[in-house]
N, C-alpha and C positions, 0 to 999 in steps of 0.2 A: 677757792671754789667760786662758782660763778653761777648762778643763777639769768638767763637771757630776760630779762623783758620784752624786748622789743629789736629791731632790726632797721637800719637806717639805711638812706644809699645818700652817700655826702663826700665832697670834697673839702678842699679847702676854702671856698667861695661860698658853700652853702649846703643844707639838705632836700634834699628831691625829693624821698619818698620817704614813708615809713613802714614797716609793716611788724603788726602790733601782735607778739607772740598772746595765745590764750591764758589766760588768767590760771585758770587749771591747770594746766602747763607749769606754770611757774612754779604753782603750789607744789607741783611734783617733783621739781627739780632742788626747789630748798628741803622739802623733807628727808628726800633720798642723801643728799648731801650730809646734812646737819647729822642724818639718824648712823650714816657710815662715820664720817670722821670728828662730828662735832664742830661747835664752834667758839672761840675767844672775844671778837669785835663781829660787828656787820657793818659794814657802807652799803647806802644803798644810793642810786644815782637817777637814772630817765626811768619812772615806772610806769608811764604812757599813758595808762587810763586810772580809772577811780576804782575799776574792778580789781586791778591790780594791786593798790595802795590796800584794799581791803584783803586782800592775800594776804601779804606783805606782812601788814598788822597784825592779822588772826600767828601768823607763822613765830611772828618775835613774842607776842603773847606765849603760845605753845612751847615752844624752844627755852621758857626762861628767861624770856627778857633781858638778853646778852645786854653787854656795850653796843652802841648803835649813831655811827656816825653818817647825818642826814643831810645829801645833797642836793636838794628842794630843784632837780632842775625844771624850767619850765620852759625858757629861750634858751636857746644855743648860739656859741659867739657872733652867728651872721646873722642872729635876728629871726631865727625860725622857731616858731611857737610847738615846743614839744609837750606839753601838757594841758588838755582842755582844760578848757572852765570849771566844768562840773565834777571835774578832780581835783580843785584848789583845795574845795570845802572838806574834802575826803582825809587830805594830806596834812592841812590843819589839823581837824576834829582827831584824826584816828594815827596819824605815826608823827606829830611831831611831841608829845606826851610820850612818847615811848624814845625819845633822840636824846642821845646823851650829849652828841653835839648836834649842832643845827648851821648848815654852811651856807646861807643865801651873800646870795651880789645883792647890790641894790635893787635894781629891780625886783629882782624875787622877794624884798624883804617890804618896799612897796606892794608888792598884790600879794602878799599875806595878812596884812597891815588892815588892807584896804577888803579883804574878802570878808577879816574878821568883824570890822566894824561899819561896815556896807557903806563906807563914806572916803571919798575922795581925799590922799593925802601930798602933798607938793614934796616936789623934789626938794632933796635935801642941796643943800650949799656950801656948807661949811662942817669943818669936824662937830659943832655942837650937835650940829644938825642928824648927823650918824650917829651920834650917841645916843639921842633923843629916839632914831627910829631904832637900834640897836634893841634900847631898854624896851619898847614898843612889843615888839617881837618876841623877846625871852619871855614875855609873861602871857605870849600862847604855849604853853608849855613844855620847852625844851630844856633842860640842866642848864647847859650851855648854848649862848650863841655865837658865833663868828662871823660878823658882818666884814664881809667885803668888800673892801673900798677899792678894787682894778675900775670900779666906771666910773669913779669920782677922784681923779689925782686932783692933790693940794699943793697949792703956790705955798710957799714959806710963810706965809701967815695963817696958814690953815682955811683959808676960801678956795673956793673950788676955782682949779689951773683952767685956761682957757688951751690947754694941749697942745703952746704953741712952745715946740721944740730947747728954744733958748729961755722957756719962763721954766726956774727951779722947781720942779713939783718931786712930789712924794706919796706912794700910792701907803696909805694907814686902815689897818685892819681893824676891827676891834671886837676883843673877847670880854663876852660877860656871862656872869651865871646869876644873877639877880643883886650881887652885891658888891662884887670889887669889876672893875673897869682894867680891862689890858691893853695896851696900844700896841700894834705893832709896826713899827716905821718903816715903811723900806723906799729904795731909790724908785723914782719913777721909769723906766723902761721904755723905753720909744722904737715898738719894735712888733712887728706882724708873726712874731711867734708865739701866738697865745691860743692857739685851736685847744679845746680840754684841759683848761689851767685848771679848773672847778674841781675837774671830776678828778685831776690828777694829785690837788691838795687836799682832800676829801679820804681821798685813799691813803694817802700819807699818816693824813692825822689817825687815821683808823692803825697801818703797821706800828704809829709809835704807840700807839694804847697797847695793843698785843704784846708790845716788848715791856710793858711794866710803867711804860711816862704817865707822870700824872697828867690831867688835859694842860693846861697852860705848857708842859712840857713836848708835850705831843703836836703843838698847834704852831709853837714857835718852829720847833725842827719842823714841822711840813710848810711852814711859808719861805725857811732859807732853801729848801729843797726845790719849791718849785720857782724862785729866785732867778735859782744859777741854771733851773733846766731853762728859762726864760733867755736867761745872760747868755748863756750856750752854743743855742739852739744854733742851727743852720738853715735860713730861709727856704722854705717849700713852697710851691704850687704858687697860684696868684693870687690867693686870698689869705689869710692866718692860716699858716701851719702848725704842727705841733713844738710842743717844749721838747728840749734833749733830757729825756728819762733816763737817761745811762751816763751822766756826768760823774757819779759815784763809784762805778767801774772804773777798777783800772784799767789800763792799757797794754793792750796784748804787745808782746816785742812782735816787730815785723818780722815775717817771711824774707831771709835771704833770697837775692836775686841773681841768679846766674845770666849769663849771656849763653847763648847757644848758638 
């Protein structure tokens, strides 16, 4: 079930417009949802304004306080600013206290950091570095966080790769819930099929929760999944395209072909 926030007009190069469904709207569409068929997880993803975020919140409060996997987006992969300012504070204060997981990129885990504590914080460098703003982040009040590391691959010694094709890098995630530390390693990827990796791993972690994973179980299978949709994928359009989502399907047998 799907709840719309909002409405984009975007290719692979970039987003043009937005146009930002009403708040009440929303409200309407998770109630009628939830109160017909219920719900196990929630993801939530672009919730556009601050009006919205406070829907959003009031609704997971009402509902019971499901499972709640948070994907803080704010930029999208060309760099277009999908969430005001004055919804930072909102997203903070009022739903990540209710996220069971919390899925920021770096970036986002910078102006969460940075909203919370009105003070300018430096790019991180190094793995220490993302653990440091990792830990940072979980104690705005998420269970768990998964910081993303796709905008900081690491050269083999754990400093930040300079993205040049023949330096070994490794893109390293990392899961914490205020006390144990998870790495997750994976191969770097040098590769313009990354349009909605966020929202596409986001949702994953949310399906493994629904099937019974506990989170570290739920988080690892959503990083090899969006992996091989990465590994996959088939070049689109001229700017990032999407991941191949249907890598997991099998393969239909072909249609014989006659000659006529």
């Amino acid at each position: 079930m799907t709840a719309t926030t909002a409405l984009t007009v975007q290719d692979t190069q970039g987003v043009y417009d937005i146009h930002y469904v009403p708040s009440s709207f929303v409200k309407q569409q998770i109630d009628v949802c939830i109160q017909d068929i219920g719900v196990d997880v929630v993801k939530t993803g672009m919730l556009a304004s601050a009006s919205t975020i406070q829907i959003v919140a009031e609704a997971l409060e009402n509902h019971g306080r499901p499972l709640c996997v948070v994907d803080p987006v704010m930029v999208s992969t060309s760099g277009t600013q999908l969430l005001p300012q004055d919804a930072v504070r909102e997203l903070r204060e009022h739903l990540l206290p209710l996220a069971t997981v919390l899925t920021p990129n770096v970036p986002e885990a910078k102006i969460l950091v940075e909203n919370a504590t009105r003070s300018h914080r430096s790019d991180p460098r190094s793995l220490d570095d993302l653990i440091a703003l990792v830990k940072e982040v979980q104690k705005l009040g998420a269970q768990w966080v998964l910081l993303k590391g796709g905008h900081l691959p690491l050269a083999v010694d754990h400093t930040a790769s300079l993205r040049n094709p023949t330096d070994p890098a490794a893109v390293i995630d990392i899961l914490y819930n205020g006390t144990a530390i998870t790495l997750i390693e994976t191969e770097y990827l040098n590769s313009t099929s990354t349009h909605g990796t966020g929202c596409s791993l986001a949702s994953a972690i949310a399906c493994g929760l629904a099937l019974g994973y506990d989170v570290p179980e739920a988080v690892q299978s959503a990083c090899k999944y969006v992996g091989k949709g990465i590994r996959t994928a088939a070049p689109r359009g001229r700017g990032n395209g999407p991941i191949n989502h249907f890598h997991t399907m099998p393969a239909l047998p072909e249609k014989k072909r006659y000659n006529t």
